[in-house]
N, C-alpha and C positions, 0 to 999 in steps of 0.2 A: 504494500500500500504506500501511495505517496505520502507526504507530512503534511498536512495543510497547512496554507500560508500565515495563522496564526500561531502556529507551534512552531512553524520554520524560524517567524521572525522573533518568536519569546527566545531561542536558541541562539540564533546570530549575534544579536543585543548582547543575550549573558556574555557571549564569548568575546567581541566588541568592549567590553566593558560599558555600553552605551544606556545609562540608566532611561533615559529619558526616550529612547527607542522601546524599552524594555516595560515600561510602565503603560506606553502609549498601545500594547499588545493587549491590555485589558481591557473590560468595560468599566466603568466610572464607580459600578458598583458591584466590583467584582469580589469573588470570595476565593482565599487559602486555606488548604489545611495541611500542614505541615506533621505527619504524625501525632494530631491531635492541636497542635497550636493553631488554633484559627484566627484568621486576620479578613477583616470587610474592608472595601474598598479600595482605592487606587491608595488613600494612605497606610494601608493595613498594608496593601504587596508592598510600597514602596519601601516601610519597614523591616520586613520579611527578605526585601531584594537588600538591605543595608547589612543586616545583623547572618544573613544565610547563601546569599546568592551575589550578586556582583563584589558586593562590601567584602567579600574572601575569596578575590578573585577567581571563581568557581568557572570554569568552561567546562561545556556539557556537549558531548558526542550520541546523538542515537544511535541504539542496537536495532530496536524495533518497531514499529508502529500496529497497532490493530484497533479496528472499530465493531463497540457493540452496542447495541440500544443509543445508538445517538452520541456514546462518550468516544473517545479517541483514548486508548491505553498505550502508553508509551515507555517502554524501555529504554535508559538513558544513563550514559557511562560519564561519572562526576570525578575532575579533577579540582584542585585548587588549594586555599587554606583553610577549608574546613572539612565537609565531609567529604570522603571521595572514595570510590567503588561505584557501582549500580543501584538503579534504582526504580520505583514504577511511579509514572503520572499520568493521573488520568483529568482527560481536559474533557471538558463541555465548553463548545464556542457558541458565540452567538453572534452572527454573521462574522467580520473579519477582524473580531476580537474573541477574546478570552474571557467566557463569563465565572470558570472556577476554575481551581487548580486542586487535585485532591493527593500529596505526596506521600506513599506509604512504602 
């Protein structure tokens, strides 16, 4: 399966370090869940992308992509200064954004 253009660009950004591309990937009132840490809206990700995702300069490689019920599950290989190894997200977009990110 291809990556949709919303996951492509949440990916380029992290790797970019480009927060402001990366932010701009969501909807306004988008929701995180971080292994149970949840964050609402663009300032919720914006803190999530300081404290977990660009802020430790983390670049992220997909392994894989697959769609069920509507979600996009993504297998995704994390290097950086925090967490790094594999991981799964699964995104719900809503047209050419990101309306949740669920990280487990």
């Amino acid at each position: 399966m291809t990556t949709p253009d919303p996951i492509r660009r949440f990916v380029e950004a992290t790797n970019a370090g480009d927060t402001a591309a990366f932010l701009d990937a969501f909807t306004d009132d988008a929701f995180l869940s971080d292994w149970g840490r949840d964050f609402h809206g663009r300032d919720g990700v914006a803190r999530w992308n300081q404290s977990d995702n660009i802020g430790v300069q983390s670049k992220l490689s997909i392994v894989r992509v697959t769609q069920r019920d509507g979600v996009h599950h993504v297998r995704v290989a994390v290097t950086g200064n925090g967490f790094n190894g594999e991981g799964d997200m699964a995104f719900t977009l809503n047209g050419e954004r990101i309306a949740s990110l669920i990280i487990s």
